[in-house]
N, C-alpha and C positions, 0 to 999 in steps of 0.2 A: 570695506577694508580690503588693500590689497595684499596676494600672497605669492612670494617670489622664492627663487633657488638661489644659494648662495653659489659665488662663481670668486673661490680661492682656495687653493690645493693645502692639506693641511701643514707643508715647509714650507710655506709660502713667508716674508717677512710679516710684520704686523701691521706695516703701512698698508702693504697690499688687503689684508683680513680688513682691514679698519675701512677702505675705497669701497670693497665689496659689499661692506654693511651700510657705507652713507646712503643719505635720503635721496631719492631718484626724480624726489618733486621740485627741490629749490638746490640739490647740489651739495648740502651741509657736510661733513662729517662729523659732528659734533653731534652723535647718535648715542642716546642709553639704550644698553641692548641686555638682555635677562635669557637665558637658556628656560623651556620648556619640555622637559625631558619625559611626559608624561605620553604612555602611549608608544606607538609604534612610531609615528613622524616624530625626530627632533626636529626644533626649529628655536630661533631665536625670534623673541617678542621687541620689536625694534620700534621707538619711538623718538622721532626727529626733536633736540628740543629747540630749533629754529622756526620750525614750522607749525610744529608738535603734529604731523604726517606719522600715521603708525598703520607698523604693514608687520606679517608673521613672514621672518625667512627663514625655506626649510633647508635643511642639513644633512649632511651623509653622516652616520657615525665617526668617522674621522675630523671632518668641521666641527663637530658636539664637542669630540677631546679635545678637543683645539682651542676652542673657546673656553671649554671648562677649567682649562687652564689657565685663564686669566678673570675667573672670576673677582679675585680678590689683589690679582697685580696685575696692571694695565697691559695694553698693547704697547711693545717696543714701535713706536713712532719714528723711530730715526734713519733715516736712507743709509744703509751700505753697499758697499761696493761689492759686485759679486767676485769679483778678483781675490776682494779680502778672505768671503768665504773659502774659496778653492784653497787658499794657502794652507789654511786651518787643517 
């Protein structure tokens, strides 16, 4: 089993969180991912279901929040314009 760092800043969009987490063997994003928050390391328990490839990626406390925020509502998948955001 492999064990990786996750590499997306926690205002990152969700497209980006969601690239971070795909599978590294066949390229999938179509990853179920589960928070393990047990202990000193967070990390997310990730299991490819294309390949079904499952690797532990570890997390900063900030990644943790981040993701624990979508436990139970997805990742915004939808590309925006960072233009849009600046407006805002």
């Amino acid at each position: 089993m492999a064990c990786e760092t996750a590499h997306f800043r926690p205002d990152e969009p969700g497209l980006l969180v969601a690239a971070s987490l795909a599978c590294p063997l066949c390229l999938s994003s179509d990853v179920r991912w589960s928070l393990d928050e047990g202990g000193y390391d967070r990390r997310a328990r990730c299991v490819c279901t294309a390949c079904g490839h499952e690797r532990d990626v570890f997390l900063t406390p900030e990644q943790a929040l981040r993701l624990s925020l979508h436990r139970t509502c997805p990742l915004d998948l939808t590309p925006h314009s960072p233009d849009l955001l600046t407006a805002l």
